[in-house]
N, C-alpha and C positions, 0 to 999 in steps of 0.2 A: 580354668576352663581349657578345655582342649577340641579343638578340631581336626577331623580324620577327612582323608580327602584318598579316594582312590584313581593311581593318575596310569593312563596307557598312553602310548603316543600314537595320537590321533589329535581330531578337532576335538571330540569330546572332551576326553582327559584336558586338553588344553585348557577349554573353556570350565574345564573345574575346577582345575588348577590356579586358575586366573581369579576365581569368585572366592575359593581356599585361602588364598592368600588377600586379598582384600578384608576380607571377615576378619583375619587373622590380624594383619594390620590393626583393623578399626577397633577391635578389644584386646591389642598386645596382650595374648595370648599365644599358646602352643599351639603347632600344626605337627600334625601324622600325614606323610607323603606314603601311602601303601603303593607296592605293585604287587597283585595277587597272580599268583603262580596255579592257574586253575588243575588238579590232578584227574582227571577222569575218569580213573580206573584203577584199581589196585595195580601198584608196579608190581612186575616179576623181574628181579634182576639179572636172568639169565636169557634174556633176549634184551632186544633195543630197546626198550620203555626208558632205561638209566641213562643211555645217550640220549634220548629224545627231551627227558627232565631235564637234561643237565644243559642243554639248548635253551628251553624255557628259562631255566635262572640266568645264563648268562642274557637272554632278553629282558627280562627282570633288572638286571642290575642295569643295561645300558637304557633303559628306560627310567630309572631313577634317577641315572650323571644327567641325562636331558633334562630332567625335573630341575634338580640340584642347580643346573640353567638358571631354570626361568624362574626361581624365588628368591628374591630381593632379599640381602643384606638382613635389613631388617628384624625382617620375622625369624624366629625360633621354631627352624624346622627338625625334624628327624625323617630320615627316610628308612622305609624298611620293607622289605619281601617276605608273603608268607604264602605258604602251602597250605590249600585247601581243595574242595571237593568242586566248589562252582566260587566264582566270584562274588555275589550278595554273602553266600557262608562265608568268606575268606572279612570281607569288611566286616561284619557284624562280629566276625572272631577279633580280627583288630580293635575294635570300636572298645569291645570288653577291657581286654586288656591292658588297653589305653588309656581306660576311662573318660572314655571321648563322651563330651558335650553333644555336639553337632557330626552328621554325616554330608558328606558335600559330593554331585554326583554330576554328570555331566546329562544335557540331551540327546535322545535319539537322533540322529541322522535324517528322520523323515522328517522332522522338525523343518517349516518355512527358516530362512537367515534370522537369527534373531527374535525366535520365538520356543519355546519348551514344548517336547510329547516324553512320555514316559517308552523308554526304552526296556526290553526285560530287566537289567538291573538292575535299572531302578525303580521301575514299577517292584520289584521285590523286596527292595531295602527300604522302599516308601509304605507299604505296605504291610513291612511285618516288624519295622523297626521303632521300639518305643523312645528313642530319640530325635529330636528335629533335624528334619532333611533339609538341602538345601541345594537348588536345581539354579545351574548356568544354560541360560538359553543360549542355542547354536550359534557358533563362532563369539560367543561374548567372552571380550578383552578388559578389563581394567589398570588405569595407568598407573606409573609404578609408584603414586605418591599418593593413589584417590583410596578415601577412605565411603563407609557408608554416612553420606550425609543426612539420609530422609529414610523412616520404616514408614510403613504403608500397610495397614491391616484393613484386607478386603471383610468389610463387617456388615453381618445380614441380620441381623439381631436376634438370635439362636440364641437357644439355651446355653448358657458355657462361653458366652462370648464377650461378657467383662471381664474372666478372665485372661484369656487372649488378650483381650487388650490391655489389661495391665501386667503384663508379661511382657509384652512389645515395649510399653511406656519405659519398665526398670530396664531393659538391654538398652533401649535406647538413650534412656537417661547415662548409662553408662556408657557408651562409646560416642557420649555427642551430638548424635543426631535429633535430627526432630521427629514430631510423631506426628502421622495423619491418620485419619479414617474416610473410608471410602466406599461407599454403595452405586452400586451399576444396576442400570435397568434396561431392559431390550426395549425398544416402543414398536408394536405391534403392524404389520403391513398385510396390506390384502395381498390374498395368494395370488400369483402368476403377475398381479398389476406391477411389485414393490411401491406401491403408491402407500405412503402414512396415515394410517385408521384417525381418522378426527372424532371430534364429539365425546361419547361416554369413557373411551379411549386415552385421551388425553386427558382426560378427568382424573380415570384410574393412576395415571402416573404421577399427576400433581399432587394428588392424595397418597401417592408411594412417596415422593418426596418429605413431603412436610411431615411423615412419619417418619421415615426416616433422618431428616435433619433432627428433630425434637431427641430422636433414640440415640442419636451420634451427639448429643451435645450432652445429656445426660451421662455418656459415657465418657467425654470430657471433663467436667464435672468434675467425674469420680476420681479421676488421673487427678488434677488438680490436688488432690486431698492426700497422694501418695509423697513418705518417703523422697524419692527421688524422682522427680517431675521433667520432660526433657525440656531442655531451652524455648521450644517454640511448638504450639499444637496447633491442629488445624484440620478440615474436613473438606470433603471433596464429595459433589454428585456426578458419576458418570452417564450418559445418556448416549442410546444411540440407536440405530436401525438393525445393528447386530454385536454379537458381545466383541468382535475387535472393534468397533467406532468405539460403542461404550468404556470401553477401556482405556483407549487411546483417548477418549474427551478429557482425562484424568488427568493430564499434561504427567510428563514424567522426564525425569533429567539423569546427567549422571549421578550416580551414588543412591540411586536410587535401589529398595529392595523391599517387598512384595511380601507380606504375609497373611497366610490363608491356614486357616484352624480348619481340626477335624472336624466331620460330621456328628454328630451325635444320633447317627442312626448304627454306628457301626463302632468297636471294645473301644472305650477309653483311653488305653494304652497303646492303640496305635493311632496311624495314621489312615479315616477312612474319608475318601471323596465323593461328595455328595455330586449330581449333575450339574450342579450350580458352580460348585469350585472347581469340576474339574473343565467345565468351559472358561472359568477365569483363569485357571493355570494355563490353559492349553494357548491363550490368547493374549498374555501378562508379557510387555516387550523389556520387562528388566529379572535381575534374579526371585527366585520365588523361594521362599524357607514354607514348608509344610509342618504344621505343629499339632503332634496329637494332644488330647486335652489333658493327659496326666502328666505330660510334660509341661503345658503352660501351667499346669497346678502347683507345680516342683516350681518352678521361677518365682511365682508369687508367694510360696512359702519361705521362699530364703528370707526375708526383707524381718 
């Protein structure tokens, strides 16, 4: 397995850096530290365009020694620069010929401290790329010995969505961690009041529960029956007034990390967000892996 990680020096890069190498850690496995050398424009080498590249590489490489910093011992990295057209082509070029498992991408900047928005990068690599993504929320650090303790597969019981979670189950069974499942529900307010709708309202949600507890245990169950089972399974109801309470009702710790499967409105092979994941990514206070569905297909066929 290998993981590509593209790093600039910034908080982003940082914070992806930081999640690249934890990953990296928790399944001793390969990391790719890219710096992409974005090209814009056909050089002509008889004006400045050849000075101006040859700046960008020498940014490029002092942007790697920084990396080269901040990656523990440890892990088995490689660092490398490459020339491309925009930064998503430049990864997606590395990713090939790395044969990178995983992409690992930092948050936008308009991101609250501590929470994930899709930046153009990564809205592009999350978007067209048929390998699992995997987003550091703003300013997120991991310390130099923390490994992923707990996956977390946000499950809505979608078509497609045993698998997901038996895709979660084997990674997890592999690097140690345990496995949860987790369904969030908004509970409905009267407009202008924020006063909590009672009565028929509160009906609906207890009757979302108990469908969903029964959906999430059968999907346990089925974990149980696999190959490689993680150490410890378990299920979580989130609830709340809005999808951060809901979320946050979830309790979350360190090592903790967040997975949310495609849509199944939108190709197989990538990664498409439904309104529903993309208010759980956008509100998810730990790292979040996006997994298109022919990729959690690939994980369960390995077995």
């Amino acid at each position: 397995m290998t993981i590509l990680v593209g790093y600039r020096a910034d908080e982003s890069g940082a914070a992806a850096l930081s999640l690249a190498t934890l990953l990296a850690r928790s399944a001793d496995t390969d990391l790719v530290v890219c710096a992409i050398v974005a090209n814009a424009w056909p050089v002509d080498p008889t004006n400045l365009d050849t000075a101006y590249l040859d700046y960008l590489d020498r940014m490029a490489e002092q942007h790697l020694a920084q990396a080269r910093a901040r990656v523990t011992g440890e892990v088995r990295a490689t660092f490398v620069a490459h020339h491309a057209g925009s930064v998503p082509k430049g990864l997606m070029a590395v990713a090939a010929e790395h044969d990178a498992d995983m992409i690992v991408v930092g948050s936008s900047s308009a991101a609250a401290h501590g929470r994930l928005s899709l930046g153009a990068t990564a809205e592009r690599i999350a978007h067209s790329s048929s390998l699992p993504v995997a987003m550091a929320p703003r300013g997120f650090r991991a310390g130099p010995a923390t490994t992923v303790r707990r996956v977390t597969v946000a499950y809505g019981g979608s078509t497609g969505g045993g698998e997901l979670v038996q895709a979660a189950a084997r990674v997890s069974a592999r690097v140690g961690a345990s496995l949860r499942l987790a369904a969030f529900a908004v509970r409905p307010t009267t407009p202008f009041a924020g006063i909590v709708v009672g009565g028929e309202d509160d009906l609906v949600v207890e009757q979302w529960a108990r469908r969903a507890t029964d959906a999430i245990q059968a999907e346990l169950d089925a974990v149980r029956q696999l190959p490689e089972v993680p150490g410890e399974l378990d299920a979580v109801l989130g609830q709340g007034l809005s999808w951060a309470d809901a979320i946050d009702d979830a309790g979350w710790v360190e090592g903790d990390v967040l997975v949310i499967g495609s849509s199944r409105g939108g190709p197989v092979a990538r990664v498409f967000l439904g309104s529903r994941s993309s208010k759980i990514l956008r509100n998810a206070p730990v790292p979040v892996v996006l997994v298109p569905g022919a990729a959690a297909e690939a994980i369960v066929d390995e077995a």
